[in-house]
C-alpha positions as a Markdown table, in Angstrom:
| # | Residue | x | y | z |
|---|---|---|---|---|
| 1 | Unk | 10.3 | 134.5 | 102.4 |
| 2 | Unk | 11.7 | 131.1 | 103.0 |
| 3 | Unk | 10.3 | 127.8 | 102.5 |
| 4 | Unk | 11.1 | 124.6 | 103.8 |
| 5 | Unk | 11.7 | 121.3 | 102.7 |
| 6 | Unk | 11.9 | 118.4 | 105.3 |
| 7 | Unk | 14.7 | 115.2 | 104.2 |
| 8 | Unk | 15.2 | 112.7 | 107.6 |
| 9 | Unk | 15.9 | 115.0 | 110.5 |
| 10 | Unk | 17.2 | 117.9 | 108.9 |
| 11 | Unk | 14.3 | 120.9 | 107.6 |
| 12 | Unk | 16.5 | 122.7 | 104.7 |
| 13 | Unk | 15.3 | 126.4 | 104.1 |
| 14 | Unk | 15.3 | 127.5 | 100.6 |
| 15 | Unk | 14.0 | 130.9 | 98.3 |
| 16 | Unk | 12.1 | 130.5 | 95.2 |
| 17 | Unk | 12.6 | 133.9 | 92.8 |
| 18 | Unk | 11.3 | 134.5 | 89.5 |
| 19 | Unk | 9.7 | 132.4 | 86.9 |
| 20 | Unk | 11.2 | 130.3 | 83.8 |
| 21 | Unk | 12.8 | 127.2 | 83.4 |
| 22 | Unk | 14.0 | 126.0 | 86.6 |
| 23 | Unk | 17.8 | 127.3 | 87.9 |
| 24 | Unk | 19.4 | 125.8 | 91.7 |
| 25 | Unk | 22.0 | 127.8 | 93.0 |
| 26 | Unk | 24.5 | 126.2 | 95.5 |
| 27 | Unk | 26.5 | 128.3 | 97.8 |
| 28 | Unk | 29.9 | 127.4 | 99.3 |
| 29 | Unk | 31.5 | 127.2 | 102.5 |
| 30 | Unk | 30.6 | 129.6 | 105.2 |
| 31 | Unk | 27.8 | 130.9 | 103.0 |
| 32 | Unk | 23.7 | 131.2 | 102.5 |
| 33 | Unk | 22.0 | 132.1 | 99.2 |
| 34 | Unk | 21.3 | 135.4 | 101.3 |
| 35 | Unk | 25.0 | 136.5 | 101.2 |
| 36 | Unk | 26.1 | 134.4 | 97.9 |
| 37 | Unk | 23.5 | 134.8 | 95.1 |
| 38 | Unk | 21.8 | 138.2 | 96.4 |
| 39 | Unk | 22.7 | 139.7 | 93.4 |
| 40 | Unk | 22.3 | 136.8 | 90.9 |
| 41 | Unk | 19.1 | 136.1 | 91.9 |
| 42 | Unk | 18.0 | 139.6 | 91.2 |
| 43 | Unk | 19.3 | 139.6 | 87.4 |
| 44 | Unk | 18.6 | 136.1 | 86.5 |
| 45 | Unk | 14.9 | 135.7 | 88.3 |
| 46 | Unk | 13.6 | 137.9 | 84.9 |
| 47 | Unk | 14.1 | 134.3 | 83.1 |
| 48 | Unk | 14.4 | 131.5 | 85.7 |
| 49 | Unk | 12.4 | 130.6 | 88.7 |
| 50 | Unk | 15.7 | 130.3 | 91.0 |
| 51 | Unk | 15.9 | 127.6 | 94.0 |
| 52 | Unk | 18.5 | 128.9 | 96.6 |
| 53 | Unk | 18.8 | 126.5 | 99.4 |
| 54 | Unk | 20.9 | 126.6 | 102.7 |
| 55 | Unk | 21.9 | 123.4 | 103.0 |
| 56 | Unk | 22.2 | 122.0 | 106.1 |
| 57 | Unk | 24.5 | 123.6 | 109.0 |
| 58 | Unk | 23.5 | 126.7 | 107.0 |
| 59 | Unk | 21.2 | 129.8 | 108.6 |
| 60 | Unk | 17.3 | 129.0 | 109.1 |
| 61 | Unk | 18.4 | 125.3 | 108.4 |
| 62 | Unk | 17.7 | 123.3 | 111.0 |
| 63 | Unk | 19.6 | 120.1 | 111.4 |
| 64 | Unk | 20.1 | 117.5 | 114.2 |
| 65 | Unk | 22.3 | 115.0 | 112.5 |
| 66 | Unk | 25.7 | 114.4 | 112.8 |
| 67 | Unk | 28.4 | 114.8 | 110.3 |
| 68 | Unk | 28.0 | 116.8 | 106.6 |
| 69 | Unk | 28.0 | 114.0 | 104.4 |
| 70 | Unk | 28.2 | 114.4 | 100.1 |
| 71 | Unk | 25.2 | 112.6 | 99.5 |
| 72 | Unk | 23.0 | 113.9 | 102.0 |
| 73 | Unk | 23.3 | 117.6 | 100.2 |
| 74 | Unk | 23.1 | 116.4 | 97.4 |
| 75 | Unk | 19.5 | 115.0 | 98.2 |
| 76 | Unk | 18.6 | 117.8 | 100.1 |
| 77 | Unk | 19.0 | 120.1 | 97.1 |
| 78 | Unk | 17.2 | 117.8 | 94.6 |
| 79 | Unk | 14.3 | 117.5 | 97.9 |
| 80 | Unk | 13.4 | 121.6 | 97.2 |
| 81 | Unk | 13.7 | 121.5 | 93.6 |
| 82 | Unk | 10.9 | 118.3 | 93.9 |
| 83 | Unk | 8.7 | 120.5 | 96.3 |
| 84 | Unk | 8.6 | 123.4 | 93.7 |
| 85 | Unk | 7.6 | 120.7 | 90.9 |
| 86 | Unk | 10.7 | 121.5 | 88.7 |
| 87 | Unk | 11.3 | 118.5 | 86.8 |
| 88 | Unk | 14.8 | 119.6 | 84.3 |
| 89 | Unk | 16.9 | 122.5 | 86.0 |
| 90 | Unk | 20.1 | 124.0 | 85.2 |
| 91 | Unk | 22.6 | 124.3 | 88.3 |
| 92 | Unk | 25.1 | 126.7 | 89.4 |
| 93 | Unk | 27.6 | 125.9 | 92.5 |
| 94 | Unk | 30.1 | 127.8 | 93.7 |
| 95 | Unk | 33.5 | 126.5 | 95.9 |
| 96 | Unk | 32.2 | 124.0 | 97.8 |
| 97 | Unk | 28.8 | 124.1 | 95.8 |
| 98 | Unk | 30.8 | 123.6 | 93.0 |
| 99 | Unk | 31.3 | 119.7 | 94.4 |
| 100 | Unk | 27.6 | 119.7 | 95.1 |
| 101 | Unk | 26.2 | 120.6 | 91.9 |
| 102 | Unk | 28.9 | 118.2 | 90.1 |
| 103 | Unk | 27.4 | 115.2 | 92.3 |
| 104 | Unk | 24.1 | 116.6 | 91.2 |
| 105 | Unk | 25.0 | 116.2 | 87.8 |
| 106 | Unk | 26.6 | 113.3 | 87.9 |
| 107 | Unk | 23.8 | 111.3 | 89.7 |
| 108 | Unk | 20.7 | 113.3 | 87.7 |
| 109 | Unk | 21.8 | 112.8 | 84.7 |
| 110 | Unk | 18.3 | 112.7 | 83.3 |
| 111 | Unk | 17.2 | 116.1 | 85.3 |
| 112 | Unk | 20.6 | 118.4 | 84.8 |
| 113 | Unk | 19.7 | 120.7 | 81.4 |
| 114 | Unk | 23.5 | 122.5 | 82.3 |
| 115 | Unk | 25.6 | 122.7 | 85.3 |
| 116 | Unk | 28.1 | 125.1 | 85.9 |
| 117 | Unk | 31.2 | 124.7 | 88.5 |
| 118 | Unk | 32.8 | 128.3 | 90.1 |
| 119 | Unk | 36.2 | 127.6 | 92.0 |
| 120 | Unk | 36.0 | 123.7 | 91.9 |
| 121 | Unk | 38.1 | 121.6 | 92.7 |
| 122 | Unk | 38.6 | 117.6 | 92.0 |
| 123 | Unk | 40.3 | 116.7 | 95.4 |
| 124 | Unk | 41.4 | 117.7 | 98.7 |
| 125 | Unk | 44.7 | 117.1 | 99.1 |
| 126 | Unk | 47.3 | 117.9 | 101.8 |
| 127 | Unk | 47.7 | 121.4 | 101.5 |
| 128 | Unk | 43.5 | 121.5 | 100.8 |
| 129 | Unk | 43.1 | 119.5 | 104.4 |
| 130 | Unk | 45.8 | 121.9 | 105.9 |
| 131 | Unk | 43.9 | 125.6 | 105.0 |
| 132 | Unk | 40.9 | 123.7 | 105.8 |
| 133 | Unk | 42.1 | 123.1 | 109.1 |
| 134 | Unk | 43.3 | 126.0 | 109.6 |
| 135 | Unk | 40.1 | 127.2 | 109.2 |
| 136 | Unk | 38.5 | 126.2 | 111.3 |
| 137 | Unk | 40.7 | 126.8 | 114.3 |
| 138 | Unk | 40.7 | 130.2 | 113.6 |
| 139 | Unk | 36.9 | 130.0 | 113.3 |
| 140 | Unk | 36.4 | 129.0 | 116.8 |
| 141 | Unk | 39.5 | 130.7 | 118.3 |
| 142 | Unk | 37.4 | 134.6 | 117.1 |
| 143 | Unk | 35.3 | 134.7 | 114.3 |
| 144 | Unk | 36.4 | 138.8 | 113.4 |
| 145 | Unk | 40.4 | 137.2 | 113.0 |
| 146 | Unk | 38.5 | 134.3 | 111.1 |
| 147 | Unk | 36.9 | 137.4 | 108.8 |
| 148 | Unk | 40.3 | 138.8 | 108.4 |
| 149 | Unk | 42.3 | 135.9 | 106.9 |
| 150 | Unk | 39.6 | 135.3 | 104.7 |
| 151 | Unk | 39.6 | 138.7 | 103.2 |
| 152 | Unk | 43.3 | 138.5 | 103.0 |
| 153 | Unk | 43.4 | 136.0 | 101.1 |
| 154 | Unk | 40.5 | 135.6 | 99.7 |
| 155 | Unk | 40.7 | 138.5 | 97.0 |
| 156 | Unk | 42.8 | 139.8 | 94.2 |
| 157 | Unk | 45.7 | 142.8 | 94.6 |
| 158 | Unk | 43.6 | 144.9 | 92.9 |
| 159 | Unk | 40.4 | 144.6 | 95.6 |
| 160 | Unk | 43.3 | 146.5 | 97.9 |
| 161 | Unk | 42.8 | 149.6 | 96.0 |
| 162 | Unk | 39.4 | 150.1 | 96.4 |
| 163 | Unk | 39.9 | 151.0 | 100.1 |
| 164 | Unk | 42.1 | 154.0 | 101.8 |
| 165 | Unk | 43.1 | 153.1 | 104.8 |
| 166 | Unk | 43.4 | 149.4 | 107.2 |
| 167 | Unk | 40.1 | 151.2 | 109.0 |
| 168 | Unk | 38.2 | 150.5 | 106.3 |
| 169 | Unk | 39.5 | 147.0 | 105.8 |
| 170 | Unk | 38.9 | 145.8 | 109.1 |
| 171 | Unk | 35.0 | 147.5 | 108.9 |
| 172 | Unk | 34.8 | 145.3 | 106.7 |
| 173 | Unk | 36.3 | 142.1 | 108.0 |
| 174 | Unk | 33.4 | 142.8 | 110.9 |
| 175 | Unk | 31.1 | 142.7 | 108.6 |
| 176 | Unk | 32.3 | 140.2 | 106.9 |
| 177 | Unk | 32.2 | 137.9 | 110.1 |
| 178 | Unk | 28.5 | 138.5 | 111.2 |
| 179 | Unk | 27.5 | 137.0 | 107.7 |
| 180 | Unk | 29.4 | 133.6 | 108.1 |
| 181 | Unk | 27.5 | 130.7 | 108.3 |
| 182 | Unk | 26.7 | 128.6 | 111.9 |
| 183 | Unk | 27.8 | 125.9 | 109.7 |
| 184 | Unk | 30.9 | 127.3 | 108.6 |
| 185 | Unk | 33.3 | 124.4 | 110.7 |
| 186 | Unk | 30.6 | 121.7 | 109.3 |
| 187 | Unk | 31.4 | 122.8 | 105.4 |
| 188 | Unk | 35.3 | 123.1 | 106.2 |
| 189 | Unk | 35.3 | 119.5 | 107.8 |
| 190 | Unk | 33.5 | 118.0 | 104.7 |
| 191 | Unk | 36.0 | 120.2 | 102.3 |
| 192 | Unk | 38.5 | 118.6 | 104.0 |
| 193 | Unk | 37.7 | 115.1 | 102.5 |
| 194 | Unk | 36.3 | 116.1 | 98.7 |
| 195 | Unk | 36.9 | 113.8 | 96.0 |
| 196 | Unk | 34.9 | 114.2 | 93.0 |
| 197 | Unk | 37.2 | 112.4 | 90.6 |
| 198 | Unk | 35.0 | 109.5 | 90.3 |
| 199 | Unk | 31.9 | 111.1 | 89.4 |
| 200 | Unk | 33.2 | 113.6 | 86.8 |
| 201 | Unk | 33.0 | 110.9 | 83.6 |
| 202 | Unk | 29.0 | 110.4 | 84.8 |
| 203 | Unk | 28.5 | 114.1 | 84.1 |
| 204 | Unk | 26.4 | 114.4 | 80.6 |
| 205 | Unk | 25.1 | 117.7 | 80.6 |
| 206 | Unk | 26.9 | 121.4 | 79.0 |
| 207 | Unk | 29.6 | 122.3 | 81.6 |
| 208 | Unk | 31.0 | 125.4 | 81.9 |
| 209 | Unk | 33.8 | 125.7 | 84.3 |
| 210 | Unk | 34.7 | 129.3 | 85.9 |
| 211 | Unk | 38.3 | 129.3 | 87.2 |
| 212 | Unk | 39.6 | 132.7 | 89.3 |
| 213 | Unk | 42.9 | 134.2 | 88.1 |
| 214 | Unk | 44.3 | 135.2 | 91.9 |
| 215 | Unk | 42.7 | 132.7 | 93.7 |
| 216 | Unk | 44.6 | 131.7 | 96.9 |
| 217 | Unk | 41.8 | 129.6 | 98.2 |
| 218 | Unk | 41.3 | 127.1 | 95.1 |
| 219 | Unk | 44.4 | 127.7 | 93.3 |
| 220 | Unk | 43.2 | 128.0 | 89.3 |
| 221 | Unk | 45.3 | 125.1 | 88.9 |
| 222 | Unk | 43.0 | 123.0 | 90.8 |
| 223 | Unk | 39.9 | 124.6 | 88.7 |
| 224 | Unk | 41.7 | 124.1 | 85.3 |
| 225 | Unk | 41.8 | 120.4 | 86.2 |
| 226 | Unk | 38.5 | 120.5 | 87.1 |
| 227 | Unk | 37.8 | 120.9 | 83.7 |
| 228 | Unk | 40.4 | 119.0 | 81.5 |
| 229 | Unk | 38.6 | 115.9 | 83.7 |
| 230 | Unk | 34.8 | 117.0 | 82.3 |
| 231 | Unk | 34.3 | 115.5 | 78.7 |
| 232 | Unk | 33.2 | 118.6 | 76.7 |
| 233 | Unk | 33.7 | 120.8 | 79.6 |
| 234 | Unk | 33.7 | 124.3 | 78.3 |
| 235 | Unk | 36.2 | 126.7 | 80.7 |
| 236 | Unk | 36.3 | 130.6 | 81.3 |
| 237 | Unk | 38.3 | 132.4 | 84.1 |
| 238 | Unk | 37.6 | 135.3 | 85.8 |
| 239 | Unk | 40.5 | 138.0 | 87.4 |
| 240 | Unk | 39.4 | 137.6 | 90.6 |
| 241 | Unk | 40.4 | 136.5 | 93.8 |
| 242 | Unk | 38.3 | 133.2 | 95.5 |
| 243 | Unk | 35.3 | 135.6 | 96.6 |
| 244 | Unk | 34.3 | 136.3 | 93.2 |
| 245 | Unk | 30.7 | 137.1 | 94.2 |
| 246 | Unk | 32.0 | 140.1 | 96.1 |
| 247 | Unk | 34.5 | 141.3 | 94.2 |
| 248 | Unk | 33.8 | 140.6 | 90.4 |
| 249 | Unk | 29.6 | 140.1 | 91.1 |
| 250 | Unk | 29.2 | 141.5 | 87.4 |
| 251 | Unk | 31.5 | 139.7 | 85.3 |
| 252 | Unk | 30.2 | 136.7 | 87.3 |
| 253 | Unk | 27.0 | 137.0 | 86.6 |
| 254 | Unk | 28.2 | 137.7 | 82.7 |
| 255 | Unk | 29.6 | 134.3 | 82.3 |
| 256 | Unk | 26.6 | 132.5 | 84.3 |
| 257 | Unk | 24.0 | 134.0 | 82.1 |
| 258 | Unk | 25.7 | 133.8 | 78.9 |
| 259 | Unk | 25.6 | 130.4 | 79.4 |
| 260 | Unk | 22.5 | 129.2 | 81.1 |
| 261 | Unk | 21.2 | 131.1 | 77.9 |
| 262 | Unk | 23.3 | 128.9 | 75.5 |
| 263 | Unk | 22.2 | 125.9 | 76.9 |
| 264 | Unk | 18.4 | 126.7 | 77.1 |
């Protein structure tokens, strides 16, 4: 059941699983903790009482300002984690999360335990802005087409050969499309602009960053820089395209734990 957690005009909805030292989770563009972290939550809430919000734009949210703006997720996330009276938590973000949990880091230095980053990036740059557009024209011009591209590109040649026929493909590109987020044009206009560069050297805590082999989304390239910019920053990748959650959940979920249980 979700909670809520009120920050100016905007009432974030959150879950709360398990119990344990405290664990945020921080979805990515287009994306809830409902279709993100279903299956996370369910193996890590044995050992960690898990805050999932949706951050604003997101489903259940509800939110009257303007604009996405960096900081204002950043508080919102930090606003639930106050509510449930977690004072030190580990983080995990994902894509666009991945920027949200770094600022986390950076600016809670004292409250971070660990942070891991899945398919950062450092900054948007031309050809960032460009997809980004691109987007979220296709978003608006039909939201099925939308679904389509993603999956296209979004996984590995290898995801291909778990299906038999285009059928099956676009059954699942319509599925695909009634998960997206209402705030999915809000997240792509505030991808559009990330630069994290000058909060990575303010981030103290373990960092493991999680780079994906085939990803056409966040190139590795982008993730791998991610890293080499982290002081201490420890990095894995994963053979997966840039929906990792959906098409490597379990090896995901291998490298989060392993680590959230190294730095506990």
């Amino acid at each position: 059941m979700d909670k809520f957690v009120r920050l100016g005009n905007v009432e974030v909805a959150y879950s709360v699983d398990g119990n344990g030292p405290g664990l945020l989770l921080v979805h990515g563009t287009g994306g809830t903790y409902e279709n993100t972290w279903g299956d996370m939550i369910k193996y890590l809430s044995e050992n960690y009482k898990i805050i999932s919000p949706n951050y604003n734009r997101s489903s259940y949210t509800m939110d009257q300002t303007g604009k996405l703006q960096m900081d204002d997720l950043i508080e919102q996330h930090i606003q639930a984690v106050q509510q449930e009276g977690i004072g030190q938590f580990h983080v995990v973000g994902y894509s666009l999360g991945a920027e949200i949990a770094a600022g986390i880091a950076a600016k809670y230095q004292d409250r971070v335990k660990s942070v891991t980053l899945i398919a950062g990036w450092v900054e948007s740059n031309l050809s960032s802005t460009f997809q980004f557009d691109l987007w979220q024209k296709l978003y608006h011009l039909d939201r099925a087409l939308f679904a389509q591209f993603l999956i296209h590109t979004g996984f590995s040649p290898d995801f291909y050969h778990r299906f038999s026929s285009i059928e099956e493909l676009h059954q699942m590109a319509h599925q695909f499309g009634g998960i997206l987020s209402t705030g999915t044009d809000n997240h792509s206009e505030l991808d559009k602009g990330i630069n994290i560069r000058p909060l990575l050297t303010s981030i103290t805590a373990p960092v493991l960053v999680i780079g994906l082999t085939y990803d056409r989304m966040v190139p590795v390239e982008k993730t791998k820089e991610l890293a080499s910019l982290i002081k201490g920053a420890q990095y894995r990748e994963i053979a997966s395209g840039h929906l990792v959650p959906w098409e490597k959940g379990e090896a995901l979920i291998k490298e989060v734990s392993s680590f959230l249980y190294s730095s506990s």
